[in-house]
C-alpha positions in Angstrom: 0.0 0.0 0.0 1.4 3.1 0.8 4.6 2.5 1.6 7.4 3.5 -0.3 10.5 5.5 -0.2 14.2 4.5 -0.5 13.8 1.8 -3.4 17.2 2.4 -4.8 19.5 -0.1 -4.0 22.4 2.2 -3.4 20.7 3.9 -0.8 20.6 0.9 1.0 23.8 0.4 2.5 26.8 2.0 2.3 29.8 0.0 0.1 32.3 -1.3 2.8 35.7 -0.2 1.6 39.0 -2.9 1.9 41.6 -2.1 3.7 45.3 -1.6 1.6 48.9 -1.1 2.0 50.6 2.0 1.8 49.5 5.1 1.3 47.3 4.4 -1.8 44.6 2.7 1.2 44.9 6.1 3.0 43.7 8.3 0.1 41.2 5.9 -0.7 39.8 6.2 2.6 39.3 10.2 2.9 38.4 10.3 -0.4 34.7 11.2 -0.7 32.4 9.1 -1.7 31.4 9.4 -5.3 27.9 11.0 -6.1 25.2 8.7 -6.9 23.6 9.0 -10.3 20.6 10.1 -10.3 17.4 7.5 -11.3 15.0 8.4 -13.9 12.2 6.7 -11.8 13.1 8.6 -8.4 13.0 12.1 -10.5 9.2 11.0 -11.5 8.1 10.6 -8.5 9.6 13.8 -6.9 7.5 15.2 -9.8 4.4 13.0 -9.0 5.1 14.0 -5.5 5.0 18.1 -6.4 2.1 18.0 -8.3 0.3 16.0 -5.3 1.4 18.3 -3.1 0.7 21.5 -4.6 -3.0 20.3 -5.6 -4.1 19.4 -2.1 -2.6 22.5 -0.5 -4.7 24.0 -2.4 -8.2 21.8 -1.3 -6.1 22.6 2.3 -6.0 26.1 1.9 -9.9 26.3 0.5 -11.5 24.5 3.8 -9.4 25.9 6.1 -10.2 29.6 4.9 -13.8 28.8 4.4 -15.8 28.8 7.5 -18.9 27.0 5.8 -17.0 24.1 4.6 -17.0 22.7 8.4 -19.7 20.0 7.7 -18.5 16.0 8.7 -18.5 15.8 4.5 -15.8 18.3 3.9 -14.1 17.6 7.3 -13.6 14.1 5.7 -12.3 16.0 2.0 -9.7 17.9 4.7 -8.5 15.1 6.3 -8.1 13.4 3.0 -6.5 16.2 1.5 -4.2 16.7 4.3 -2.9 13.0 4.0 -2.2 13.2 0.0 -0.2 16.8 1.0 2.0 15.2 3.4 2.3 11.9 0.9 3.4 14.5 -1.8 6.0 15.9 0.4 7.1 12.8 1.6 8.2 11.9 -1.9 9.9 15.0 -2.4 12.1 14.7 1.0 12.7 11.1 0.3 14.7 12.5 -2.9 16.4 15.0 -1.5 17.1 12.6 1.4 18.4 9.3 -1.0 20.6 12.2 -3.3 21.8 14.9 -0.8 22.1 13.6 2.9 22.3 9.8 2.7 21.8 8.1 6.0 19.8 5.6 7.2 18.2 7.0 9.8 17.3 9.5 7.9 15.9 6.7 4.8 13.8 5.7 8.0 12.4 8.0 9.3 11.4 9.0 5.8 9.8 5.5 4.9 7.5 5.2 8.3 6.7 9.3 7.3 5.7 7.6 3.7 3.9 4.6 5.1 1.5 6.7 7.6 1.2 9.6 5.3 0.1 6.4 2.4 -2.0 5.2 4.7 -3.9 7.8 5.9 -4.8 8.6 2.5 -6.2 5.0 2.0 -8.0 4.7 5.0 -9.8 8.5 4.6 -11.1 7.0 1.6 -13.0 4.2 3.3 -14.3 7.1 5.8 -15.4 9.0 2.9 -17.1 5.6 1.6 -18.5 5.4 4.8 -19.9 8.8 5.0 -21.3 8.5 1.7 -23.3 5.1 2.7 -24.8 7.2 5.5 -26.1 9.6 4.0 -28.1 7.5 2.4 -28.8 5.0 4.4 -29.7 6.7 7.7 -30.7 10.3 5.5 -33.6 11.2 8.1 -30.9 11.7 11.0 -27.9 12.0 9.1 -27.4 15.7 10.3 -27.3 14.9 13.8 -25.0 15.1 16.6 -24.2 11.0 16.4 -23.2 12.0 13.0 -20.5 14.3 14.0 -19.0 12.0 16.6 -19.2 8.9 14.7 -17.2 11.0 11.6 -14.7 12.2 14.4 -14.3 8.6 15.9 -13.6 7.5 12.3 -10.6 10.3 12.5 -9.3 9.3 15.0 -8.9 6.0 14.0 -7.5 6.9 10.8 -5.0 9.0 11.8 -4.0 7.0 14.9 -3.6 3.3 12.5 -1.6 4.9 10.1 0.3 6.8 12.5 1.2 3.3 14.5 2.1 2.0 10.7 4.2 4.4 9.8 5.9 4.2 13.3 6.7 0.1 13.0 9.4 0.5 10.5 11.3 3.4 12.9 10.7 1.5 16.0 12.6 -1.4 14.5 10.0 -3.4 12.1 12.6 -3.4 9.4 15.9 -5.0 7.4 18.5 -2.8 8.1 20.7 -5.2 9.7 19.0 -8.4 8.3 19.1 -8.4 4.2 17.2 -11.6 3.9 14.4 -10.3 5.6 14.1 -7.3 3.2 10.9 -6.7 0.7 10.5 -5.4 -2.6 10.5 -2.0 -0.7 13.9 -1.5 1.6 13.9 -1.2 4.2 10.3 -2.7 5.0 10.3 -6.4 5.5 8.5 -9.2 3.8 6.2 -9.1 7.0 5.5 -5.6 7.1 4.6 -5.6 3.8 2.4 -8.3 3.6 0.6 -6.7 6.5 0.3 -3.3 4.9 -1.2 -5.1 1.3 -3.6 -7.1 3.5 -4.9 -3.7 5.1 -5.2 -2.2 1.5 -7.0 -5.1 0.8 -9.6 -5.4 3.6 -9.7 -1.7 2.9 -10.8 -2.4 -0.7 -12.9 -5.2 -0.2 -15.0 -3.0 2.3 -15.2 0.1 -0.1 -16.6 -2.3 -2.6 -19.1 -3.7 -0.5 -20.6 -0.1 0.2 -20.3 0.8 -3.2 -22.4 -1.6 -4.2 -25.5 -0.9 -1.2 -24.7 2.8 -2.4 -25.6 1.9 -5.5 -28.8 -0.4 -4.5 -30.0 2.6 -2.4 -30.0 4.7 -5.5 -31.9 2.7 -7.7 -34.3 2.0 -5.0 -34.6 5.5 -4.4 -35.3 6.2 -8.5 -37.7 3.3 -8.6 -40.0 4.4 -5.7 -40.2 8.1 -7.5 -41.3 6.2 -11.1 -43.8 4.2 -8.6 -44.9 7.7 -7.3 -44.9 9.3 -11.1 -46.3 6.5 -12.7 -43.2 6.1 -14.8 -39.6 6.2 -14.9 -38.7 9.8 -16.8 -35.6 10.2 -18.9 -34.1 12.4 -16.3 -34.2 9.9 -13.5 -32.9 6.9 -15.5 -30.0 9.5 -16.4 -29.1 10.5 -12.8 -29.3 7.1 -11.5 -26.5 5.9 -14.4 -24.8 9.1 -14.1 -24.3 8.2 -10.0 -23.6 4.4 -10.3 -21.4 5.2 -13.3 -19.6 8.0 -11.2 -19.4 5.3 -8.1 -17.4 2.7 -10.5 -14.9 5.7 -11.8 -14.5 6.1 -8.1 -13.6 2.5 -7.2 -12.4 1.6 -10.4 -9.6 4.3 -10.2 -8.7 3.7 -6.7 -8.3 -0.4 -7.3 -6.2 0.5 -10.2 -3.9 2.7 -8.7 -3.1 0.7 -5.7 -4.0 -2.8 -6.5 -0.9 -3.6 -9.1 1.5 -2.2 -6.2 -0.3 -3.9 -3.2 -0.4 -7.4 -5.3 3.2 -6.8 -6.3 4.4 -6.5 -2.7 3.4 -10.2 -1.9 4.6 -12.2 -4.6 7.6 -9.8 -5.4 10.8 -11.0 -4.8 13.7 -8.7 -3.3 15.9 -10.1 -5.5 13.6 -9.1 -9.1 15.1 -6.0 -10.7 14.0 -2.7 -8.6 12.3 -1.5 -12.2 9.2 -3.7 -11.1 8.8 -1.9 -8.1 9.0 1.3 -9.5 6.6 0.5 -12.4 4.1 -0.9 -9.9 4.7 2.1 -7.3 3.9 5.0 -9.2 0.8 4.7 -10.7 -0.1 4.2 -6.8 0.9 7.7 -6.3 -1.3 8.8 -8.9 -4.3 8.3 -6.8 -3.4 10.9 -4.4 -3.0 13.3 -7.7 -6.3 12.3 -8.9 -7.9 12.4 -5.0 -8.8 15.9 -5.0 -10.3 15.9 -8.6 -12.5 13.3 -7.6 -13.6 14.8 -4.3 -13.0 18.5 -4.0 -12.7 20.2 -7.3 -15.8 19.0 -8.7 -17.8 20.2 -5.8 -19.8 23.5 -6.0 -19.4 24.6 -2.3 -15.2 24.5 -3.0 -15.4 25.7 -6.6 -17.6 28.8 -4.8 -14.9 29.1 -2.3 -12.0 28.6 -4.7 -13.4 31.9 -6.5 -13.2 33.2 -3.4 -10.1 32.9 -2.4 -8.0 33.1 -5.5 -10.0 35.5 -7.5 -12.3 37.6 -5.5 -14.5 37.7 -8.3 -17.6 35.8 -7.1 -20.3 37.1 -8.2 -23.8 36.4 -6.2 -25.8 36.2 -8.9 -24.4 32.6 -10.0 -26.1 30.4 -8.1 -24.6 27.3 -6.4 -26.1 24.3 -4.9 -25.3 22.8 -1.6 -24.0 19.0 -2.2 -24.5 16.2 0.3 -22.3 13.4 0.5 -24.5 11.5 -1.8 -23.9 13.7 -4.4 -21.4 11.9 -6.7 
């Protein structure tokens, strides 16, 4: 899932120097160590990791100056937001960090930064999922105060998972001083990783599931107006395949994203050429550059406040509706 960071080999250790006779040993041994030439696949994802970054600073930026945009729905679009910023930044320090100051402690603390920043992302998504389900499913007390709690319960637990993830490779979860034990992702081992892919894939398997009701509550919903009406209009029959074809761009782009990479981290073997990892790793990151397309951008209360903020220019004659969660 999300964990990633230093992949190149390189990085990994530092080459152990033999000793020599003479003084030939001793200007080997002060010499510095040569630069390391830089990866085409760690360049793209600093770039993957500055577009992702700069994107949901923006969506940051938008609900933090906007006091209306303080609803569990858009506190969920924050927190999600918030997790893809700190991904994107992650990537960026992790190339700065494998290039410029090369240390393991340093690759560490980077890769358990990674991991929870990864995995907050991930798990907002289910919280988003579940917000959406609710919405629907209990839409008579949706709005009330067990709302709110249960939204800040599912927070909580977010933040406080991914954080213990992202802390299990620092704390000592890892392969530094055990090569054999190394996954397709150094320094995680073969067990973290397993344990991170089986997450993503609970994770996945539950989004699906409430997908699906979401999408059984809909056409429910547009089959008991066509009972009321008499008959099922052409404007219903669109808005109900407009929704459940929106649901499946939703899931569909998540499960590609990650899937390949989460897949790849169990039957991948440390020893297969590093190329596989990065081929399989960023397309992953894309989903945090898609993220706020999918959820904030296309929403009228941010696009409102984006005017707002960045141009000043709103004008209150342009009408804009309020969104629910169910909106998609």
């Amino acid at each position: 899932m999300e964990p990633t960071a230093v992949l190149n080999e390189s990085s990994a250790a530092v080459p152990w120097l033999p000793a020599r006779a003479g003084n030939a040993s001793l200007e080997l041994a002060s010499r510095p160590p040569a630069p390391t030439a830089i990866n085409p696949w760690d360049v793209m994802l600093c770039v993957s990791g500055t577009a992702i970054a700069c994107e949901n600073a923006i969506v940051v930026a938008i609900i933090c100056y906007s006091p209306t945009l303080r609803t569990p729905m858009f506190v969920l679009i924050g927190s999600l937001a918030t997790a893809d910023l700190l991904a994107g930044l992650g990537l960026i320090l992790n190339f700065v960090f494998q290039y410029v100051i090369r240390s393991e402690t340093v690759s560490l603390l980077t890769v358990g930064f990674l991991v929870a920043s990864f995995a907050a992302s991930v798990s907002s998504l289910l919280a988003i999922t579940v917000d959406r389900y609710l919405s629907l499913y209990n839409a008579l007390t949706y709005y009330s105060e067990r709302t709110v709690l249960c939204i800040h319960t599912m927070l909580v637990c977010t933040w406080g998972v991914s954080l213990c993830l992202g802390l299990l490779p620092v704390l000592g979860w890892n392969c530094l001083h055990d090569r054999a034990a190394c996954s397709v992702v150094r320094p995680l081992t073969k067990s973290n990783v397993t344990l991170l892919s089986a997450s993503f894939f609970l994770i996945f398997i539950i989004m699906l599931h409430l997908y699906i009701e979401i999408c059984k509550i809909v056409c429910r919903h547009a089959h008991q107006i066509a009972l009321q009406q008499h008959f099922l209009t052409a404007s219903h029959y669109v808005a109900t395949k407009k929704g459940v074809s929106t649901l499946a761009i939703i899931l569909g782009t998540f499960g590609a994203s990650w899937l390949p990479f989460a897949i790849y981290c169990v039957v991948g073997d440390p020893d297969y050429p590093s190329v596989y990892t990065y081929a399989t790793l960023l397309p992953a990151t894309y989903n945090s550059m898609i993220n706020p397309i999918i959820y904030a951008y296309r929403n009228q209360e941010i696009q409102r406040s984006m005017w707002v903020l960045f141009c000043g220019c709103f004008q209150s004659k342009v009408s804009f509706r309020s969104r629910s969660p169910s909106d998609v």
